[in-house]
C-alpha positions as CSV (number, residue, x, y, z in Angstrom):
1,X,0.0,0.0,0.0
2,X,0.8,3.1,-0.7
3,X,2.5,5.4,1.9
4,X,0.1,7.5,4.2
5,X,0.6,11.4,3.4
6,X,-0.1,14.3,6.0
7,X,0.1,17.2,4.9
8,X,3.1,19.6,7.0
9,X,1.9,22.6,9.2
10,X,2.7,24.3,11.9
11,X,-0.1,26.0,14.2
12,X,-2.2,27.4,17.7
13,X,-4.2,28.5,21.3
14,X,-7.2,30.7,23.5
15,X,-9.0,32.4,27.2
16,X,-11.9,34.4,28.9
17,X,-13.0,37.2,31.5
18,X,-16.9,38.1,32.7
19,X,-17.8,34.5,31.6
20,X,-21.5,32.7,30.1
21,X,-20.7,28.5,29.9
22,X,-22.3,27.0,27.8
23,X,-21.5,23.3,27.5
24,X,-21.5,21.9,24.3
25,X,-23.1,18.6,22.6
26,X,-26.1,18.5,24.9
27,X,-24.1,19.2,28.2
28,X,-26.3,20.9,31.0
29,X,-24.9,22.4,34.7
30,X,-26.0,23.2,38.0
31,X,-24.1,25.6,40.4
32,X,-23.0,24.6,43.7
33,X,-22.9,26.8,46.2
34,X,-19.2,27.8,47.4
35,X,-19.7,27.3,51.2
36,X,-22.9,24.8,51.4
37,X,-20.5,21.4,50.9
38,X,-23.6,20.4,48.3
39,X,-21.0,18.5,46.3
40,X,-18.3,16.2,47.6
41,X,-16.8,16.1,44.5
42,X,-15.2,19.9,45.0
43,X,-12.2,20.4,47.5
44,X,-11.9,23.4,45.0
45,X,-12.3,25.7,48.4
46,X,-8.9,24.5,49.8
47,X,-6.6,25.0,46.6
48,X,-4.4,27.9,46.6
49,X,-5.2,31.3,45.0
50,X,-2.2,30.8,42.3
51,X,-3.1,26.8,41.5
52,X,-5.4,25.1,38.6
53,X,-4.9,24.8,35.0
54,X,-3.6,27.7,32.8
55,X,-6.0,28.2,29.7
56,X,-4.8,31.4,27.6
57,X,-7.7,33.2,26.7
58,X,-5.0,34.1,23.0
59,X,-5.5,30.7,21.7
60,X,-8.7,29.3,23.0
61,X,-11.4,32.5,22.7
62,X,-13.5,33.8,19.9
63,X,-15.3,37.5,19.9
64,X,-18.8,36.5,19.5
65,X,-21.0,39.0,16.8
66,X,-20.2,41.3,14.8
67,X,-19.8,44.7,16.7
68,X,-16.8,47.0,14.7
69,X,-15.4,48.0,17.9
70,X,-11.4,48.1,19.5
71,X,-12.3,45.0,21.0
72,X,-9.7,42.0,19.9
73,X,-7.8,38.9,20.6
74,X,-4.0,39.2,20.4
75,X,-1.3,37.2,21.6
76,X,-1.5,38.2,25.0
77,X,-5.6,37.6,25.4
78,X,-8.5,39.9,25.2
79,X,-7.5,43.6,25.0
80,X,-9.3,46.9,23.9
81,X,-12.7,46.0,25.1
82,X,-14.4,48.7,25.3
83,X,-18.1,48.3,24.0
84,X,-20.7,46.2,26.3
85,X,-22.3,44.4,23.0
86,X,-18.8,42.9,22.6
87,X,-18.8,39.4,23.7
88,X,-16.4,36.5,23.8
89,X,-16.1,32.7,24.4
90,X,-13.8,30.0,25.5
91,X,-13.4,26.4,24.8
92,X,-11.6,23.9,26.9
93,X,-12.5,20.1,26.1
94,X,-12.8,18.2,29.8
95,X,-12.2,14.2,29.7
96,X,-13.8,13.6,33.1
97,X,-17.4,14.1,34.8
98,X,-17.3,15.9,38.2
99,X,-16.8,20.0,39.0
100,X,-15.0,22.9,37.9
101,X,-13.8,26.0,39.6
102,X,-13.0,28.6,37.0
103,X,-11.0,32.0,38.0
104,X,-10.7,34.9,35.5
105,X,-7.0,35.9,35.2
106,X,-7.4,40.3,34.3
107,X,-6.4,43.3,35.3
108,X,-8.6,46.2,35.2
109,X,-7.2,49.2,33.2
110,X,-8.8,52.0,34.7
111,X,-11.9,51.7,37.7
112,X,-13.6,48.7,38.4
113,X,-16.0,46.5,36.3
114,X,-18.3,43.5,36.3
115,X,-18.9,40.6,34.0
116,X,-21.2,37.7,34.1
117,X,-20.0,34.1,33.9
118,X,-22.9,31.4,32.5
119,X,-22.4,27.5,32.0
120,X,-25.8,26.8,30.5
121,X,-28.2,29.0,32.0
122,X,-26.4,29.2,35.5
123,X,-24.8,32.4,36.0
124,X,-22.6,34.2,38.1
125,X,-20.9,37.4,38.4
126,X,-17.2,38.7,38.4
127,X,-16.2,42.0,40.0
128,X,-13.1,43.3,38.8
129,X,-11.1,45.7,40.6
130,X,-6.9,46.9,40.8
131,X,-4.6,47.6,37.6
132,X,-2.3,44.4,38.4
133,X,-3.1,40.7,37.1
134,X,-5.6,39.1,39.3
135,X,-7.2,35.8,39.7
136,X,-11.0,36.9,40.5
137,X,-13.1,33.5,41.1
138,X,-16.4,33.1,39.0
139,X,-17.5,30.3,40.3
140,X,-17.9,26.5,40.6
141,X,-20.6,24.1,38.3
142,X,-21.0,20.4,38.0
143,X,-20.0,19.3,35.1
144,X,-21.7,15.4,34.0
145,X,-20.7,14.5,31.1
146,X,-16.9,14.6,28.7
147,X,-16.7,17.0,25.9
148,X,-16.1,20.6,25.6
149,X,-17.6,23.7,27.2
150,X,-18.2,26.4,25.7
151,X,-17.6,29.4,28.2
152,X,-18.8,32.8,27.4
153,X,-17.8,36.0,28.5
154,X,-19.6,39.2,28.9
155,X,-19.9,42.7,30.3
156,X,-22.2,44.5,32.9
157,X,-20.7,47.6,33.8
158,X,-17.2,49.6,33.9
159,X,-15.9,52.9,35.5
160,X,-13.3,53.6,33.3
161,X,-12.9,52.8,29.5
162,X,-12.2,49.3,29.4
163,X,-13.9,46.5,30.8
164,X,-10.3,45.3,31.6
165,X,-7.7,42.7,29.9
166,X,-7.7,39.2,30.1
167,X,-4.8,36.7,29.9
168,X,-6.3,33.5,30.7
169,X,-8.8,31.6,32.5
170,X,-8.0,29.3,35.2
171,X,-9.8,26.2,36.0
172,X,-9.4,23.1,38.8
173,X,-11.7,20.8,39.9
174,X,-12.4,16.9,39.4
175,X,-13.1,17.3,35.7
176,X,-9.1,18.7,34.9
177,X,-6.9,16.0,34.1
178,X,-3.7,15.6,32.2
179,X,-6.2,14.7,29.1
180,X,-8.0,18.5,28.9
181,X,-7.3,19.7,25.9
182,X,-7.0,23.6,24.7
183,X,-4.2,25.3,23.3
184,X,-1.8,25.5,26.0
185,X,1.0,27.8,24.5
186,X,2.2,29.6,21.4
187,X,5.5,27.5,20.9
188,X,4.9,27.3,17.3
189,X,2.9,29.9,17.0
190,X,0.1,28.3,18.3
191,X,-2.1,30.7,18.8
192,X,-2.7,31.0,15.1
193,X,-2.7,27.5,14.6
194,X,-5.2,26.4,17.0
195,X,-7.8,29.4,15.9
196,X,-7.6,28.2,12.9
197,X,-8.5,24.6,14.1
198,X,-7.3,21.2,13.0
199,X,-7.4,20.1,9.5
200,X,-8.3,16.7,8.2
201,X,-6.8,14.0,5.5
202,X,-8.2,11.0,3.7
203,X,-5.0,9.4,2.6
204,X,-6.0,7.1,-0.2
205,X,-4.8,3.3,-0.3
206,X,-3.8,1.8,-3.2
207,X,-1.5,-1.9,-4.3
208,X,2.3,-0.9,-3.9
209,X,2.9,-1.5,-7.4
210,X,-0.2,0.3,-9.1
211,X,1.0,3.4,-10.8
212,X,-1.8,6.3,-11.4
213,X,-1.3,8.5,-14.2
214,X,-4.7,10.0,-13.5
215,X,-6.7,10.1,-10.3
216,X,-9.9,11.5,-10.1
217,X,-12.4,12.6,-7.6
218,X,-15.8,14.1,-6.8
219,X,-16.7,16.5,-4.2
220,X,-20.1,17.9,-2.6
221,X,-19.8,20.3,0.6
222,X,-23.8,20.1,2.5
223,X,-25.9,23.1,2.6
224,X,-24.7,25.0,5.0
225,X,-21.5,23.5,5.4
226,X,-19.5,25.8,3.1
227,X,-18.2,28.3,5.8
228,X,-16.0,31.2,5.0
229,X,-12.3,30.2,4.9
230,X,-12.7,26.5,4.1
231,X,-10.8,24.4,1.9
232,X,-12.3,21.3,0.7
233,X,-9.2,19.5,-1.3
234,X,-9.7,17.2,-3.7
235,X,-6.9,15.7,-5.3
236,X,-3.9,15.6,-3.1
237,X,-0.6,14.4,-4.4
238,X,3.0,14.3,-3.1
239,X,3.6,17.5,-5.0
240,X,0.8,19.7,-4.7
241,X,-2.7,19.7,-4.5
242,X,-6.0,20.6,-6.1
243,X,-9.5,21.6,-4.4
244,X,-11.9,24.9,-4.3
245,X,-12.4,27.7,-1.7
246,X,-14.5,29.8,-0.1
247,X,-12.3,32.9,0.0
248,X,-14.3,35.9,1.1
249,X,-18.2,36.5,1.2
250,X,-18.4,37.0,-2.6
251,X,-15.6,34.9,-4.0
252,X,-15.0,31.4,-4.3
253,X,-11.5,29.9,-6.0
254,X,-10.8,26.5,-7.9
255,X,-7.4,26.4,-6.7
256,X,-3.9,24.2,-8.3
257,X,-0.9,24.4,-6.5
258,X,2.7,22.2,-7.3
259,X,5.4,22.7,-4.5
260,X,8.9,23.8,-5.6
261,X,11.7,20.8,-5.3
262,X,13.3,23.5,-3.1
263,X,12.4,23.9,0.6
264,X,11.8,27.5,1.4
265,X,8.5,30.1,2.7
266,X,9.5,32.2,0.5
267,X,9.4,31.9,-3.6
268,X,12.0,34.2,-4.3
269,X,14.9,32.5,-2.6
270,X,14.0,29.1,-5.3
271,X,17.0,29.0,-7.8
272,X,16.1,29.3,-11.0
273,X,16.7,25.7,-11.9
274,X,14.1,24.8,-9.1
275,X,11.4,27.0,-10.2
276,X,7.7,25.5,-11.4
277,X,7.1,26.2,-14.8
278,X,3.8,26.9,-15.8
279,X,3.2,25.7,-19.4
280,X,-0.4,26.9,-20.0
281,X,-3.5,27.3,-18.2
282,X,-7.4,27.9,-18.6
283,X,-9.3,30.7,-19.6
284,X,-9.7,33.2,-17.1
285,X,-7.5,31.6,-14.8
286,X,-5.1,33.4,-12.4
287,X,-1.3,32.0,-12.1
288,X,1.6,33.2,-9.9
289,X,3.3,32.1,-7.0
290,X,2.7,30.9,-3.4
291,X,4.9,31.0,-0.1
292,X,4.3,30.5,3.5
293,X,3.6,27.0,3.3
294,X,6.3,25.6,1.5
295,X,6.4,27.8,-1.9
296,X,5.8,26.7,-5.7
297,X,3.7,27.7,-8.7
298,X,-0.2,28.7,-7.9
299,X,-3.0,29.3,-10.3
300,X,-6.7,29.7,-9.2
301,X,-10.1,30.2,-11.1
302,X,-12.7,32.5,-9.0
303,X,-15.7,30.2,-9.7
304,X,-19.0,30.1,-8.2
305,X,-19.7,26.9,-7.1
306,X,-22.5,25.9,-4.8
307,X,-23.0,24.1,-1.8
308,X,-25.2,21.2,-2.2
309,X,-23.9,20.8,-5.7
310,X,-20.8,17.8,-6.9
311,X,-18.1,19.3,-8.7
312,X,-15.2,16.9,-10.5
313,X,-11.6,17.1,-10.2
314,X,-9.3,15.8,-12.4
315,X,-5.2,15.3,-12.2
316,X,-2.9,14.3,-14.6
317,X,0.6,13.8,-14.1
318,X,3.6,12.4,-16.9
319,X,7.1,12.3,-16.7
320,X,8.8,14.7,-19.9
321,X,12.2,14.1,-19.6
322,X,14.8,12.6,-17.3
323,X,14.1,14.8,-14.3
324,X,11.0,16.8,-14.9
325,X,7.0,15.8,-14.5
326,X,4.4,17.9,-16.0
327,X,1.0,18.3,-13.7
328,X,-2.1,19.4,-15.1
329,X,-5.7,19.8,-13.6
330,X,-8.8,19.7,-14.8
331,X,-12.1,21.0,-13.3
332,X,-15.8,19.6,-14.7
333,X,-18.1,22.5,-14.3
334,X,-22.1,21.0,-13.9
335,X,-23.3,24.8,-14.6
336,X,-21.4,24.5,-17.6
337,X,-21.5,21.1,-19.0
338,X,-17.7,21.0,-19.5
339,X,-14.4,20.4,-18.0
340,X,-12.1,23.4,-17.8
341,X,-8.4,23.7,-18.1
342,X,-6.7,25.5,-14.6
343,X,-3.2,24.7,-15.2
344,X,-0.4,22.9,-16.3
345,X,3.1,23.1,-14.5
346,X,6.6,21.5,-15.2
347,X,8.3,20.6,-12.2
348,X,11.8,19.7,-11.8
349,X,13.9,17.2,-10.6
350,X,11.1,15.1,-10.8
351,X,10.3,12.1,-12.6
352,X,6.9,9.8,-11.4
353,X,3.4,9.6,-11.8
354,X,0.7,10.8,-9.4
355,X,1.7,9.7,-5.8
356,X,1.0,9.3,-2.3
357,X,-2.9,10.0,-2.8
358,X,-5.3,12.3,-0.2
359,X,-7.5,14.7,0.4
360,X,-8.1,17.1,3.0
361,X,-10.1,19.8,4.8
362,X,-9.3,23.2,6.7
363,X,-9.9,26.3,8.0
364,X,-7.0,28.9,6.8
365,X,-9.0,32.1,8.6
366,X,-8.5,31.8,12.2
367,X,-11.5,34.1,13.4
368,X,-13.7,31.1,11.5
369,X,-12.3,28.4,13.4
370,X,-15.0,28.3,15.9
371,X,-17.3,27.0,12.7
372,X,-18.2,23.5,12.0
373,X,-17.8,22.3,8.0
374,X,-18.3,19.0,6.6
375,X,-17.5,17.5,3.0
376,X,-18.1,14.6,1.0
377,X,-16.0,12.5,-1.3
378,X,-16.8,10.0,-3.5
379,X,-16.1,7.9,-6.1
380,X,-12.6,7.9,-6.5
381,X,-10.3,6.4,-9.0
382,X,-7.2,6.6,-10.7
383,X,-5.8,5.7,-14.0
384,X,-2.6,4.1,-15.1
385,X,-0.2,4.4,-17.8
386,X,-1.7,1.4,-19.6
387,X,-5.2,2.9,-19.5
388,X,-7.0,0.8,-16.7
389,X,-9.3,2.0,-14.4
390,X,-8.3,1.2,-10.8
391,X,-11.1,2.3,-8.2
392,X,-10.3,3.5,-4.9
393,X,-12.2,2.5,-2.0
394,X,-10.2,2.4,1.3
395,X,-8.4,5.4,3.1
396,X,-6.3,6.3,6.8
397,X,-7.8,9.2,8.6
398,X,-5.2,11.5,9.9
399,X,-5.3,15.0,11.6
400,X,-2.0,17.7,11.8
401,X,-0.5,19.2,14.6
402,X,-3.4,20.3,16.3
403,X,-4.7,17.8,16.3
404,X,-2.2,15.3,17.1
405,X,-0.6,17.5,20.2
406,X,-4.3,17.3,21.3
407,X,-4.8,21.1,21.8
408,X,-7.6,20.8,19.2
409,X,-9.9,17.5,19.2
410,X,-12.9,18.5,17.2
411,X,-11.8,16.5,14.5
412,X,-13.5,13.6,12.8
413,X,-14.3,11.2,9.3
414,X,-15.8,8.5,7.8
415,X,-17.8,6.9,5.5
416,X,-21.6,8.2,4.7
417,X,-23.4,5.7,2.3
418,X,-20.6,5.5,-0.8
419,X,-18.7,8.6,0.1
420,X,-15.8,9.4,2.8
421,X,-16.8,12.3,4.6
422,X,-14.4,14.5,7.2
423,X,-15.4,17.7,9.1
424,X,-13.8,19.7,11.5
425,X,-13.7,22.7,14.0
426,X,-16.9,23.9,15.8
427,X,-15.6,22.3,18.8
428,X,-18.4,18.9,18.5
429,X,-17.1,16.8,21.4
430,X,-17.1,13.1,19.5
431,X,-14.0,12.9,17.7
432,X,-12.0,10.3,15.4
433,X,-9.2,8.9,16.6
434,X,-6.3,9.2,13.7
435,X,-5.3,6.3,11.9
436,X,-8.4,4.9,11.5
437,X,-9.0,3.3,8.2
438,X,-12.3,3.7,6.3
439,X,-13.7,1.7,3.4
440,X,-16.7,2.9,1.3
441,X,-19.0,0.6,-0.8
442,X,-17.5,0.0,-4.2
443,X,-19.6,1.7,-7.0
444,X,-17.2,-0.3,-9.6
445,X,-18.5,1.4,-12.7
446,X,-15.3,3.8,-14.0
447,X,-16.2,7.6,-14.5
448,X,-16.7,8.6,-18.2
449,X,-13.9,11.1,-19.7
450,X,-13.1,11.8,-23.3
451,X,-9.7,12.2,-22.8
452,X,-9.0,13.3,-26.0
453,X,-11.6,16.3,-25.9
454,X,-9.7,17.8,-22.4
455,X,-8.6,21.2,-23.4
């Protein structure tokens, strides 16, 4: 079988202050009082004011709504908060039933201010006072069941201009146990990474000796499912990859990209013998560059394609000489009745076929990675040299960085009817475990191309 391929990141973390918890996936709560000894569960009372677990409010927090105020999330928490319709929430994924005692870590700028703290609909509130980092306790909740909570944070009143800044949150209790998972740092940059949220491969098996000149594949992303900053990729190879976009609230991209032979962020530092060539591409297609992520040649259509709709992806790949492989791609539009030419690139120092197979899904805007998305894939083949059909039909989940470090776990695959399906972020509290392998239901009957009319 062929070689499992993950696709290389690196990536990120989060926190809270006046704070509503909400517990995800059909979690509920009930407060405990902090003196009554209701529980026996919480020794919480007898932990020292500087103890419990560390959650950065940088990595793990979103700012809920869309109010255009100062208000943000940096690297160092939530700063410049300054309008009371601003709120914000935390995640932190808990492993165990029992109770939690969660603190705000903040420091008030100017005056004193309150926030409220919910976990379902149990609320409490937290006075802030003093310009110096402070612990100021928001309460305790029972917590019955594993997954993540969602804890939101809000304002009630301020003195001076800000409601106050806020590092982190921290939490102890029965529930915190070496497997809670948040973002815990930004080694890595982190904090990036983990907003953004974990992405997601199929890495598609095939027979160690079956060589695939072609490979094809068909996605549909559900209604509702094509959330802004998503890539749903299609056709995965060892030296690139093809797949469509949602780039911005009005545009959507088919986008082909083949990495350089060279390892660098940055396309200008590839010599010149190392460079992808770009031979020719579609109509209306856009072609440059790419860095950041390992650099190479780039081309993109802006296409509007629909959710709820199955779009086809094509990939073709052929040695041309001794050390260079020409990849081309090839998008069927349904609106148009027609497959369209994106690109065709020469890479050097390269001479094979179409390898190590996969697809994937991610968030690349990190202020969406609080968003569930889902995708379906089906009906996958490939093609060899000789001209037979091979179809695909078994696949390893795997997750990156994130997800493996397990500062993000809302992660997840596998098969729906004859498709492979993944989805990620959203912070949904059953999870996949990676490495899994999934195999669909064979459809055995090969997909119908005119090779010779491709343009």
């Amino acid at each position: 079988m062929t070689k499992s391929f993950t696709r290389m990141r690196k990536h990120a973390t989060r926190s809270f202050i006046f704070l509503i918890v909400v517990l995800c996936s059909g979690f509920y709560v009930k407060a405990i009082a902090p003196s009554s000894g209701a529980d026996t569960l919480v020794p919480v009372d007898t932990l020292p004011d500087s103890s419990g677990l560390l959650v950065p409010t940088a990595g793990n927090t979103w700012k809920l709504g869309n109010v255009k105020s100062g208000a943000n999330i940096s690297d160092s928490g939530i700063r410049d908060w300054t309008d009371i319709r601003d709120s914000f929430i935390t995640y932190v994924r808990v492993a165990a039933a029992g109770t939690v005692r969660i603190r705000i870590r903040a420091g008030a700028t100017t005056g004193n201010s309150k926030l409220t703290v919910w976990i379902g609909n149990v609320k409490h509130t937290v006075a802030l006072s003093g310009t110096g980092l402070q612990n100021f306790d928001a309460g305790t909740w029972h917590i019955p069941d594993t997954g993540y909570l969602a804890i939101h944070i809000t304002g009630l009143s301020k003195q001076g201009r800000e409601f106050g800044d806020i590092d982190a949150l921290l939490l102890d209790g029965t529930v915190i146990n070496g497997r809670t998972a948040f973002v815990k740092n930004n080694d890595g940059n982190f904090f990036y990474w983990g907003r953004r949220g974990p992405s997601v491969h199929l890495n598609y098996l095939l027979g160690q000796d079956v060589q695939a000149e072609w490979f094809y594949n068909e996605v549909t992303v559900p209604p509702g499912n094509d959330v802004l900053g998503s890539y749903f990729m299609a056709d995965g190879f060892g030296e690139g990859y093809f797949g469509m976009q949602v780039n911005s609230p009005t545009s959507r991209h088919i986008l082909f990209s083949v990495w350089s032979p060279y390892k660098t962020d940055n396309p200008k530092n590839i010599p010149e013998d190392q460079r992808i060539q770009l031979l020719r591409k579609g109509e209306d297609v856009h072609a440059g560059e790419f860095g950041n992520e390992g650099s190479g040649g780039q081309s993109y259509l802006s296409y509007p394609w629909k959710a709820g709709e199955t779009y086809r992806f094509l990939m073709h790949a052929v040695p041309d000489s001794v050390d260079h492989t020409v990849f081309t791609a090839y998008f069927y539009a349904p609106e148009e009745a027609r497959w369209r030419l994106i690109a065709s690139f020469r890479r050097p120092k390269t001479r094979s076929y179409l390898t190590h197979l996969y697809s994937f899904l991610e968030n690349f805007m990190p202020n969406q990675g609080d968003k569930q998305r889902r995708v379906l894939f089906g009906n996958q083949w490939i093609r060899t040299p000789e001209g037979q059909w091979v179809e695909i039909d078994s696949a390893r989940f795997t997750t990156d960085n994130t997800g493996r470090l397990g500062y993000r776990m809302d992660y997840g695959g596998g098969v729906a009817g004859t498709q492979f399906y993944l989805r990620n972020c959203g912070f949904f509290s059953d999870f996949t475990p990676a490495g899994e392998i999934f195999t669909r239901p064979v459809i055995g009957t090969p997909p119908q191309v005119d090779f010779e009319r491709l343009p």
